[in-house]
N, C-alpha and C positions, 0 to 999 in steps of 0.2 A: 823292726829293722826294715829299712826301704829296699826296697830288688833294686838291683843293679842294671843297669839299663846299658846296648852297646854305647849310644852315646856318651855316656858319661867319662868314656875311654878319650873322650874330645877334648876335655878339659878334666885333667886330674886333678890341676892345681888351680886358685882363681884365676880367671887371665884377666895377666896386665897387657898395659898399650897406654897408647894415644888416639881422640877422637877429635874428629875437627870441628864440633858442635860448638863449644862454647869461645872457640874466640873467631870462627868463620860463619857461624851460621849456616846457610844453606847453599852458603856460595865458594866454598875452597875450591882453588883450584890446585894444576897436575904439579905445578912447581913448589906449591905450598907440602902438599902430602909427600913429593920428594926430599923437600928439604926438611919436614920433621920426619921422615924415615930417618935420614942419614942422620940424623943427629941422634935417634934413638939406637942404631947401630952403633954410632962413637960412644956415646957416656953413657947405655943405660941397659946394651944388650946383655953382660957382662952380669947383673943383676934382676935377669929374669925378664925384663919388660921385650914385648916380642911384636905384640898385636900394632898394624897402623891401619884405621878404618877412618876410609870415607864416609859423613855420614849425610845428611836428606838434601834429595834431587840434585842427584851429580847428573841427574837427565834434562835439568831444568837452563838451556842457556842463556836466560837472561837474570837468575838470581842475582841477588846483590848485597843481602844479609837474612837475617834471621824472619824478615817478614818475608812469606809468602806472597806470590804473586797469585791474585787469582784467576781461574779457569784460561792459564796461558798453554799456549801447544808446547808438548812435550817431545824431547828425541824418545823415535819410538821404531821397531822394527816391522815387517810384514807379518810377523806372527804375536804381535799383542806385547812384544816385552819390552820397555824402556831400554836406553841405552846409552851409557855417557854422551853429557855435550860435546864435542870436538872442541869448540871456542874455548872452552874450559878445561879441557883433556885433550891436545892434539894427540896427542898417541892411539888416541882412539879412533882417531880418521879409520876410513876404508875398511871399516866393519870390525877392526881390532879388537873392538868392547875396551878391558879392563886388562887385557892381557899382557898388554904393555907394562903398564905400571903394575901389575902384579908381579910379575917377571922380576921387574927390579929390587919390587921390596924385597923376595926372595933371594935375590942374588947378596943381597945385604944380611942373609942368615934371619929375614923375622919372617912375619904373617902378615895377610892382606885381609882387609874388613870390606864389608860395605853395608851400609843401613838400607833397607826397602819400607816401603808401605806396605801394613796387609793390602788383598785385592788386585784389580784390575783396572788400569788408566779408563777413566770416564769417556776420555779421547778413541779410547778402541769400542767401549761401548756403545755411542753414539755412531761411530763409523760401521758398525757390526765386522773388524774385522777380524779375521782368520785365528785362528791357534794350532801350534802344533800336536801331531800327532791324535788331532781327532776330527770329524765334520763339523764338532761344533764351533758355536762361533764364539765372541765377544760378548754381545749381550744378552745371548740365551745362557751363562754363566754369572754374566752381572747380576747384584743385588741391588738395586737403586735405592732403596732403605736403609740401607748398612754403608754409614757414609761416615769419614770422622768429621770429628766438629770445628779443627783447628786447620783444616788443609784440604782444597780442593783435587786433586788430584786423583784421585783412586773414585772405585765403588767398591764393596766389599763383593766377595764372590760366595755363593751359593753353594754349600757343600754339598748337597742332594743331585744338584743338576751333574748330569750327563758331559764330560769333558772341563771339569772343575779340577779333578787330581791331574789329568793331563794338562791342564794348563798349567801348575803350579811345577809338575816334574820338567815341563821346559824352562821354565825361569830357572830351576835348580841345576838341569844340564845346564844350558849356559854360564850358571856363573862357576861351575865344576869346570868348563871348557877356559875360562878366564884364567882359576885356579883361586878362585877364592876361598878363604880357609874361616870367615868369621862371619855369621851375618847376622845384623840385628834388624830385628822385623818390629815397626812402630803401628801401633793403633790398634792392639793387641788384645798385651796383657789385660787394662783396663780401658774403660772409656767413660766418658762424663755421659752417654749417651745407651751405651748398652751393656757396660760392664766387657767381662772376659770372651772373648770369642776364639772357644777351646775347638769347634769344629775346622776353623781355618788354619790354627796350632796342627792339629792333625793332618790336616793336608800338607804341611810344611814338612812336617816328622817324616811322614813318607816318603815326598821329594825328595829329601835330604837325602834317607838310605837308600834311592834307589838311583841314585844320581854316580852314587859308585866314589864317592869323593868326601874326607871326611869334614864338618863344614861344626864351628861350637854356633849352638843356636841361643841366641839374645832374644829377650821380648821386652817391648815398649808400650807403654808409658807405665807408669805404678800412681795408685799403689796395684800390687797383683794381690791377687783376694787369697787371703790366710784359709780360707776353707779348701781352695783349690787346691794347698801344696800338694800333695799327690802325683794330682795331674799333671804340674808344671815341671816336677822331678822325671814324670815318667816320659816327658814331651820334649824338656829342653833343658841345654847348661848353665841359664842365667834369668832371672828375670827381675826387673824392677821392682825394690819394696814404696817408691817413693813416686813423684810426680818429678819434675824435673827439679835438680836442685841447684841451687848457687851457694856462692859464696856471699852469703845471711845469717846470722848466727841463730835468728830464731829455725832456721832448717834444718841446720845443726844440731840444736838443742832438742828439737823432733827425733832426731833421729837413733836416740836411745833407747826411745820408747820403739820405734821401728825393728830394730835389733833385737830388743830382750824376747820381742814375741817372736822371730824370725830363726831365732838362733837352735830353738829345741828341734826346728825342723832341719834344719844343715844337712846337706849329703855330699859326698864327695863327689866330685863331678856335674852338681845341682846345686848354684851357689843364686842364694838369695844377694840383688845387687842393689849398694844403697845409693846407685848412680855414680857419676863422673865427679873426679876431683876437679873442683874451679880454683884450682890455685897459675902463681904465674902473670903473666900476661893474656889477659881477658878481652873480648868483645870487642877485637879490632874490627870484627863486621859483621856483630852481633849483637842485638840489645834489647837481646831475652833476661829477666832476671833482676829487672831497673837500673839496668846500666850501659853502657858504652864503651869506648876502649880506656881498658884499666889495669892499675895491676890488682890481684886478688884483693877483695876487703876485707878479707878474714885477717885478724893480727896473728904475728908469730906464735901463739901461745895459740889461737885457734887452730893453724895450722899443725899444730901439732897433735891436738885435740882431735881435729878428725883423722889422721892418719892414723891414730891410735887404735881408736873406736873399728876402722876401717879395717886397719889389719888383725886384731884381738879375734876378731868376727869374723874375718876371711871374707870380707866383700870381695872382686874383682875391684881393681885398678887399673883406672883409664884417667889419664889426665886430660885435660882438657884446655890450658893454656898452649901458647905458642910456645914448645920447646928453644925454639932458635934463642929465644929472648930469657932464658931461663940465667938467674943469677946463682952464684956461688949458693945460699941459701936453700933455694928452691930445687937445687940441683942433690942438694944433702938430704933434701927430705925425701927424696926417690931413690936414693941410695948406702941409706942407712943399713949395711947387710944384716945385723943382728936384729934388727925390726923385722924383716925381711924374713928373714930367719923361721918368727914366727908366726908372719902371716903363709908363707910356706907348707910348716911342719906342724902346726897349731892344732890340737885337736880338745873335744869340751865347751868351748868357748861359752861365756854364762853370767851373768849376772847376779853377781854374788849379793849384793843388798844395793837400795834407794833410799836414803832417808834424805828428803826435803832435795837439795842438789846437789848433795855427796853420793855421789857414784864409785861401784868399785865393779871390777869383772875380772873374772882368774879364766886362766885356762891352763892345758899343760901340752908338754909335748913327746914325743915315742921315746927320747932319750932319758924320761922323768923328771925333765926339770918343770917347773911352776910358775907361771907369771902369772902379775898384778898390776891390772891397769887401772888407775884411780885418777878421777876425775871432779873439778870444781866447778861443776853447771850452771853455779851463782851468780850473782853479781857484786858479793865481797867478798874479803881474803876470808877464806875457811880452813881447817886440818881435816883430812881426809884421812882413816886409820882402819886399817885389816889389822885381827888378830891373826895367829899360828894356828890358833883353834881353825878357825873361820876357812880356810885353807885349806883344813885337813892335815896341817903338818904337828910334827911331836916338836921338834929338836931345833935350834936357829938355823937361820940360814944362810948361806953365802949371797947375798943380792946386790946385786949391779943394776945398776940406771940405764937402759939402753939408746936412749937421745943423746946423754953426756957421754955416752963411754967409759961410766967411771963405775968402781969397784965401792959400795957401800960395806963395807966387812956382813960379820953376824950379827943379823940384828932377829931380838924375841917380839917385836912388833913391827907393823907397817904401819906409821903417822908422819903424814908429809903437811906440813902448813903451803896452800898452794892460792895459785892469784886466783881471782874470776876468770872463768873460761878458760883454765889449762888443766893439766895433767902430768903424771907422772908413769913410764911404762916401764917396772921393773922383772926382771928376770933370776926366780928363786933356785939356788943349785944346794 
């Protein structure tokens, strides 16, 4: 059994939301996160989804998409910390920060995100300037070796040096003084470069609780290393099983295998996260992922396919389309409440057998009822079949279809003939 950690009091449940990565890239701006707030307050707060986060270089004014500019000057304060562009957050004029738009998403009854880089701006390194609450500076906290591979921006910081936990607890007061409730920290979990860097995880841990402000802690990019769980449970509420994902069916079709190993580790409050939903309206100013502006390429039958998988296993849900542009369709797949239900209340979750690409996974939930998620990973029509045995059950059961809404009676087996790439999420009473 894992100790329970205060944080995990952060996120009891996975947290949903919206994330402006995949259809803004690194350029959203203050109107954009306004207007998919309100819209997650109109149709979607009602059903849980709460989180709106900004995510990489809302400090960077001259973004424009998903490509990075390289070694461009950053908004940045006299004590070493980024700080929204104005051009792209006027509310942030006049030293506001985030406060503004924070403000509001709360006034709208959700929560406010924002994604960081591990480290310290290269920009204050080079400058050597100041940090709060200590004599040290900039670069005698910089690690000039500990860099990521994909983004000029940062140096990693130095967990030994003298004025390293102080630098990180001022970036933490600040965004506590902002009122930020979510933060996801990139260049983390893994790297193509060094792997996990669990000492600067720890200096985050600490900021966090001593910041006085409760704050669910994300880590980026995955995969995060299956050895570590532990750590990552006793460090943070979420982290990356995957590298970043799209709407690709081969990343999808990954991500079973991601799951089946991910799932014995589950702790409430420590949700392994199999990334952001790319459904929707895509890559209006983004084109990570080989593509552009789109609507999602996953077919219907995929989309249902990973929301399945997503919820069965209780990832956290973060969409990633433009809500504004959301159709009747895509609007149902985010507020299906009996799916909801049991990404919710779900507990077990598990991977019941694999043969070939008949997948099935049960879980159950506190009321004792039983679900079955079965799945057609192929590429021909196959029947996918649970026994009663298999299950653990004696007697038939009352099962219903939870995508349909429909009442299946009592049935002594579960065999559904199903297309390539869908599934079927039933619910055993």
């Amino acid at each position: 059994m894992t100790k329970a950690h205060k944080h995990h009091q952060y996120a009891t449940l996975p947290p949903m939301g919206w994330n402006s990565w995949d259809c803004y890239g690194a350029s959203v701006t203050e109107e954009e996160v306004r207007g998919n707030a309100a819209y997650m307050a109109e149709h979607l707060k009602d059903f849980g989804w709460e989180y709106v986060v900004v995510d990489i270089q809302w400090y960077e004014p001259g973004a424009n998409s998903s490509q990075y500019r390289a070694f461009v000057p950053l908004e940045m304060d006299e004590h070493s910390r980024l700080l929204p562009a104005a051009n792209r957050f006027p509310s942030a004029a006049n030293g506001q920060g985030f406060k503004p738009l924070a403000d509001y998403v709360h006034s709208l009854g959700l929560k406010f995100g924002i994604h960081i880089m591990r480290g310290i701006p290269r920009q204050a390194a080079h400058a050597d300037t100041k940090l709060l609450g200590t004599e040290a500076t900039a670069r005698s906290i910089a690690h000039p070796n500990s860099i990521c591979p994909w983004n000029t921006d940062m140096y990693g910081v130095d967990a030994s040096k003298d004025g390293a936990q102080q630098y990180y607890n001022s970036l933490f007061d600040l965004y506590a003084s902002w009122g930020v409730d979510f933060i996801k920290v990139d260049d983390i979990a893994a790297s193509r470069l060094y792997g996990i860097h669990l000492d600067e995880i720890k200096l985050i841990r600490r900021a966090i609780e001593q910041c006085g402000r409760p704050m669910v802690l994300s880590l980026s990019p995955g995969p995060a290393p299956l050895e570590h769980s532990e750590e990552l449970k006793e460090l943070a509420n979420m982290w990356r099983m995957t590298d970043d994902y799209w709407d690709l069916w081969h990343l999808l079709h990954e991500m079973f295998e991601r799951c089946e190993k991910w799932a014995p580790k589950l702790t409430e409050g420590a949700w392994p996260d199999c990334d952001m939903l790319p459904l929707g309206h895509l890559g209006i100013r983004s084109v990570d992922g080989g593509g552009s502006d789109r609507w999602t390429r996953f077919t219907k039958d995929e989309q249902v396919t990973m929301m399945t998988l997503w919820s069965i296993f209780r990832s956290p849900l973060m969409f990633g389309g433009e809500l504004r542009d959301n159709d009747e369709w895509t609007l149902g797949l985010l507020t299906n409440d009996e799916v909801l239900a049991l990404h919710r209340n779900g507990r077990g979750a598990r991977q019941l057998y694999r043969e070939q690409e008949r997948i099935a996974w049960t879980a159950q939930d506190e009321a004792g009822a039983t679900y079955a998620a079965l799945f057609n990973a192929g590429e021909q029509i196959d029947t996918v079949t649970v026994t009663l045995e298999q299950l653990g059950l004696s007697a038939a059961p009352q099962v219903r279809n939870l995508w349909a809404r429909e009442d299946l009676g009592a049935l002594n087996e579960l065999s559904f003939t199903l297309a390539p790439h869908s599934s079927i999420l039933l619910k055993l009473t």
